[in-house]
C-alpha positions as CSV (number, residue, x, y, z in Angstrom):
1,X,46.2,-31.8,-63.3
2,X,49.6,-29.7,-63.0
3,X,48.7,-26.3,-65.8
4,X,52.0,-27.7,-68.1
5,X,50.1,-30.8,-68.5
6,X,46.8,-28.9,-69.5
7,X,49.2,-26.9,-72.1
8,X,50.3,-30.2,-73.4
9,X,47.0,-31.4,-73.9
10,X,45.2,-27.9,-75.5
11,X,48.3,-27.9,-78.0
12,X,47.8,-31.1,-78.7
13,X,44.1,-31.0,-79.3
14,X,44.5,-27.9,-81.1
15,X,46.7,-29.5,-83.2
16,X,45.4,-32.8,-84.0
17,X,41.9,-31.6,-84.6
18,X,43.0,-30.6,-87.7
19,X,45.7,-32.4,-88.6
20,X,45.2,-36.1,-90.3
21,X,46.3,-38.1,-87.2
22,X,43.2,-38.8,-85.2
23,X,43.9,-36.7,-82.0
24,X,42.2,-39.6,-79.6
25,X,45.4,-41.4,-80.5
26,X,47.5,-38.6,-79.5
27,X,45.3,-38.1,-75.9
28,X,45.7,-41.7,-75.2
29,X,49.2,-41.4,-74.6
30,X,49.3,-38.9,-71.6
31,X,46.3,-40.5,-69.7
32,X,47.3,-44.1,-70.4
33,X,51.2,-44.2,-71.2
34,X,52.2,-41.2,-68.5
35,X,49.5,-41.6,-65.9
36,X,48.4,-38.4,-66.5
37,X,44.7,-37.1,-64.9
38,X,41.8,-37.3,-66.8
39,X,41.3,-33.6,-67.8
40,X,37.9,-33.8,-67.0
41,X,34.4,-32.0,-68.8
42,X,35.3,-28.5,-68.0
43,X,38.7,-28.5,-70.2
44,X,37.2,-30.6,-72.7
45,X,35.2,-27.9,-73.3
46,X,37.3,-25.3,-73.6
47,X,39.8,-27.0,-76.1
48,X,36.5,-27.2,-78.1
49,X,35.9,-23.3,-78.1
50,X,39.5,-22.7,-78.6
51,X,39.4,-24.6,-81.7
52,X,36.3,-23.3,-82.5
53,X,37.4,-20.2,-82.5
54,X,40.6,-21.1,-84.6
55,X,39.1,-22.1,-87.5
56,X,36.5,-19.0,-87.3
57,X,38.9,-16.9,-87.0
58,X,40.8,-18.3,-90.0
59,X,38.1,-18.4,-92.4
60,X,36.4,-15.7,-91.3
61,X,35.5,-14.3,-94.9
62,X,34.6,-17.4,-95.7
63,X,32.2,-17.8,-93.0
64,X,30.7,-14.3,-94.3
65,X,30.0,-15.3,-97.5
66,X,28.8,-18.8,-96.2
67,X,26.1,-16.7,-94.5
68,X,25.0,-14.2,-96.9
69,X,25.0,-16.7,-99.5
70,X,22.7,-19.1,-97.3
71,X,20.8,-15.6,-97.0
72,X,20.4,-15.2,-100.5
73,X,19.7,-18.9,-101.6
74,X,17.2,-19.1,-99.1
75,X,15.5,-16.2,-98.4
76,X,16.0,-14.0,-101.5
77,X,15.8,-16.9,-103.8
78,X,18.9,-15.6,-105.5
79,X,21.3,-19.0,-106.0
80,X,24.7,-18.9,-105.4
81,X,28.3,-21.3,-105.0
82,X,28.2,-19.7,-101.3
83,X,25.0,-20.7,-100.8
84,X,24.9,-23.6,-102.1
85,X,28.3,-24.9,-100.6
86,X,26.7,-23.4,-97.4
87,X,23.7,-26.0,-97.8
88,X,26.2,-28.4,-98.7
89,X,28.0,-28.2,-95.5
90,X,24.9,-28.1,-93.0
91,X,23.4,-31.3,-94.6
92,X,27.1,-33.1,-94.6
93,X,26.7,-32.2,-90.9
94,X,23.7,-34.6,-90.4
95,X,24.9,-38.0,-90.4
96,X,27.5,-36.9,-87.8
97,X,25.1,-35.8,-85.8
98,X,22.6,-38.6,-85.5
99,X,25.1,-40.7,-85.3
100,X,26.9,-39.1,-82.3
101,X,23.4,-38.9,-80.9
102,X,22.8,-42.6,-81.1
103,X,26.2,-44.5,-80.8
104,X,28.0,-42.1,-78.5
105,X,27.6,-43.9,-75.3
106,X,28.1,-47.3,-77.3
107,X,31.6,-45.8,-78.9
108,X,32.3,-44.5,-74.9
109,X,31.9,-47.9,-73.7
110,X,33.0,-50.2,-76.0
111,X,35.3,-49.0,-78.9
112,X,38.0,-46.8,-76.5
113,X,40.5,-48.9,-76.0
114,X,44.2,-48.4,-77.3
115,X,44.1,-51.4,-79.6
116,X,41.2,-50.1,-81.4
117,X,42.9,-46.5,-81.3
118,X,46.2,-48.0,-82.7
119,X,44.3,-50.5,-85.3
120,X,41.8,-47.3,-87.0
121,X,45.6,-44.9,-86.8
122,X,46.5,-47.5,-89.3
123,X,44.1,-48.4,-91.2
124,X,42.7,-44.9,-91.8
125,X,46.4,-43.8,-92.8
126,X,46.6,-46.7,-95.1
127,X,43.7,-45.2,-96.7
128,X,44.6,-42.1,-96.8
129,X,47.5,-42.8,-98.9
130,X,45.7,-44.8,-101.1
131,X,43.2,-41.7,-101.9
132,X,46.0,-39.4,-101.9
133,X,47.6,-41.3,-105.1
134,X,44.6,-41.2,-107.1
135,X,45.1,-39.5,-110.4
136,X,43.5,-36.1,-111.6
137,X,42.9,-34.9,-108.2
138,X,41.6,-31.6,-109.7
139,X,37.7,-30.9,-108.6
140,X,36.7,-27.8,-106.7
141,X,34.3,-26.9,-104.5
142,X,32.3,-25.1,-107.0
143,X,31.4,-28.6,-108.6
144,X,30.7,-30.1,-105.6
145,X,27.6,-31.7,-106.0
146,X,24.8,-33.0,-102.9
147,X,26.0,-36.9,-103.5
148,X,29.7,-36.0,-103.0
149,X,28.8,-33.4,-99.8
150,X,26.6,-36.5,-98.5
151,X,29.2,-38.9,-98.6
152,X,32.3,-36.8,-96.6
153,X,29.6,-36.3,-94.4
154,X,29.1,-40.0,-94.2
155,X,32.7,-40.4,-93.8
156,X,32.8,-37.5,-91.0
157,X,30.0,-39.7,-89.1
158,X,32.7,-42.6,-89.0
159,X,35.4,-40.5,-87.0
160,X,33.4,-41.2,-84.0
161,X,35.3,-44.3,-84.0
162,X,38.3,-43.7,-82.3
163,X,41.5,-43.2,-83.9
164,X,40.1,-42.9,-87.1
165,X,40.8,-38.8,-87.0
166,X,37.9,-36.4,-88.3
167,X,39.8,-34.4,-90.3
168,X,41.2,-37.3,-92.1
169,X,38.8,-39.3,-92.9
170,X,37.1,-36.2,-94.5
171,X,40.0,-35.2,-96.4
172,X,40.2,-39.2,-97.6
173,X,37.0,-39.3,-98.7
174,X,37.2,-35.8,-101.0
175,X,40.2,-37.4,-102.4
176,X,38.8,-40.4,-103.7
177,X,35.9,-37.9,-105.1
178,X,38.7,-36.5,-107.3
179,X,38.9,-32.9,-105.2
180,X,42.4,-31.0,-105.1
181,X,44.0,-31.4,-101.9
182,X,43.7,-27.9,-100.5
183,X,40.1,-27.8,-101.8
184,X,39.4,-30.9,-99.6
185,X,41.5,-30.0,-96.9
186,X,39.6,-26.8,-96.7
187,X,35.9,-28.2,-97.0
188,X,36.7,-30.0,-94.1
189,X,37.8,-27.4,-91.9
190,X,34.7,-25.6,-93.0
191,X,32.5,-29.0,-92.1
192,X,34.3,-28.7,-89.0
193,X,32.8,-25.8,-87.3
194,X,28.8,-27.0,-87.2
195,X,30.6,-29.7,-85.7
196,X,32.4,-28.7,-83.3
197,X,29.5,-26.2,-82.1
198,X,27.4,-29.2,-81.7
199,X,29.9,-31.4,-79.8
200,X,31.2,-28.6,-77.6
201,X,27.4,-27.3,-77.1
202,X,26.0,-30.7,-75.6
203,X,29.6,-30.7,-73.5
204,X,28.5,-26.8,-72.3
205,X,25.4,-27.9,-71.2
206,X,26.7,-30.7,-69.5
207,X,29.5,-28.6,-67.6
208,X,26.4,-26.3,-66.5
209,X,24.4,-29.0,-65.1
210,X,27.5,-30.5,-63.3
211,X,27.5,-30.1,-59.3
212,X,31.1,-30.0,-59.2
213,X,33.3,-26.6,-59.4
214,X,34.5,-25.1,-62.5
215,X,38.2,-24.4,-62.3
216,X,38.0,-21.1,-64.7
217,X,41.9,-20.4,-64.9
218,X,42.4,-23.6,-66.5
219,X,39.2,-23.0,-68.8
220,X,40.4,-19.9,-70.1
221,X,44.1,-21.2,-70.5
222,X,43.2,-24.4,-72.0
223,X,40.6,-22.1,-74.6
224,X,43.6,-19.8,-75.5
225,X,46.3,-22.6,-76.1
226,X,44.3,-25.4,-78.1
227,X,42.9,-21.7,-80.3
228,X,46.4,-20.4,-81.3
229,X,47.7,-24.1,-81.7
230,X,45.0,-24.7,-84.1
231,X,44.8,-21.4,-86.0
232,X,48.9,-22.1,-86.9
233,X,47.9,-25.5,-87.7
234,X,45.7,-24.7,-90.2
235,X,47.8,-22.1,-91.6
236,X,51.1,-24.1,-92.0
237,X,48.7,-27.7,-93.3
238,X,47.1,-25.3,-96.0
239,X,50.7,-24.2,-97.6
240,X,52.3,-27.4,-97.1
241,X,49.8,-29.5,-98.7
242,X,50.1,-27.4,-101.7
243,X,53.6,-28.6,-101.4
244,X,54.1,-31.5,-100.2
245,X,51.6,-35.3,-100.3
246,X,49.8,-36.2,-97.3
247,X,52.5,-39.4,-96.9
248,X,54.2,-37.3,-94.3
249,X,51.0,-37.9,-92.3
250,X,50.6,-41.3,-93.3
251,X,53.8,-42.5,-92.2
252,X,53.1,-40.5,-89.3
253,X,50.3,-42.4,-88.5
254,X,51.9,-45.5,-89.2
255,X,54.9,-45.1,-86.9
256,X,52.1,-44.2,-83.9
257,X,50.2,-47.3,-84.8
258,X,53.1,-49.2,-84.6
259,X,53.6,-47.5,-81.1
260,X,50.8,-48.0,-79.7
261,X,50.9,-51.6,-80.6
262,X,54.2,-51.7,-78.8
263,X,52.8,-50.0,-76.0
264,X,50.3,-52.4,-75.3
265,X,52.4,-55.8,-76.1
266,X,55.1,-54.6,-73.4
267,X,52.2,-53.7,-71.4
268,X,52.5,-50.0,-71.4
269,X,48.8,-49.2,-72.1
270,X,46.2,-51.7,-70.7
């Protein structure tokens, strides 16, 4: 893999792993469209700290109060919203987890093909605009109660399909809960980092039980790219969704469907 092509690919993961447009729909395209290399483990999982480390660094305070709220709620029996939303967010990480634990191989092997990619990019974004025009979208995450943490984390499990887009489907499902959009958008980004440590911690220890050579350069390029890609991601989606709908992202995702469609018809992708 040429270094422009592993920019490409960090901005692009640091992008779409924020963004409502399922980033396995966006890696597709390089690998199957362009002929592109498989990046291999070792960048893999340095996109994964570089997000990582974007969305720390971005809700940094948050993550402080997350933690001395848990502290408090916990240990010092003295109940808080931090610590409860805290709570909230590591038991909305289970389902993920098991599931990832279970089905990953079975997702691997079976489900990562572009016509499932381009069918979930649809159907997901369909969805997405059908939550996002739901009236009194007004709850915060103060009133977030255990159900409605249970079922985005329920929703989060299903992004291991592909194309379906983690952020999205989390974001979808707060929406139909009734939550404002940044309030959604930002519990997400907030589920996202148990996540992320989890999926880029079982990639770690499979990069350090690998025989093969670790190509560092590229690990530390690909860390630094996909981190400030994300951390303006999640800056610019946070104002504009105070702004704008998410049927920007929609039609987005719609159009890539579309393409992908194409793309395998005219026998682009196989």
């Amino acid at each position: 893999m040429e270094w422009w092509q592993a920019v490409v690919l960090a901005v692009l993961q640091g992008l779409t792993e924020f963004l409502p447009v399922s980033s396995s729909a966006h890696l597709i395209l390089p690998s199957q469209l362009l002929g592109w290399p498989d990046q291999g483990l070792a960048f893999d999982v340095a996109v994964h700290v570089g997000t990582l480390l974007a969305v720390m660094m971005y809700f940094r305070c948050d993550i402080v109060n997350l933690f001395k709220g848990f502290i408090d709620s916990t240990f010092l029996n003295k109940p808080s919203q931090d610590g409860t939303l805290a709570w909230w967010i590591i038991i909305a990480t289970i389902p993920a987890g098991i599931f990832g634990l279970c089905l990953n191989g079975l997702i691997a092997d079976q489900l990562r093909h572009a016509a499932v990619i381009a069918s979930t990019t649809i159907i997901f974004g369909l969805l997405l605009l059908f939550a996002d025009k739901q009236k009194n979208l007004v709850k915060q995450l103060s009133q977030m109660p255990l159900s409605h943490a249970l079922y985005i984390g329920l929703a989060q499990a299903m992004a291991l399909i592909p194309g379906t887009s983690r952020s999205g489907i989390t974001i979808t499902m707060a929406l139909l809960l009734g939550y404002e959009r940044k309030a959604a958008a930002r519990f997400s980004f907030l589920l996202s980092i148990p996540l992320i440590l989890l999926a880029g911690g079982y990639k770690a220890f499979e990069l350090l039980t690998t025989i093969h050579p670790i190509p560092w350069s590229f690990i530390f390029m690909g860390a630094l790219v996909s981190c400030i890609s994300a951390y303006i991601c999640i800056h610019w989606f946070l104002k504009l969704i105070e702004k704008l709908s998410m049927t920007p992202f929609v039609i987005y995702r719609l159009l890539l469907g579309a393409f992908l469609f194409s793309a395998i018809y005219f026998g682009w992708i196989i």
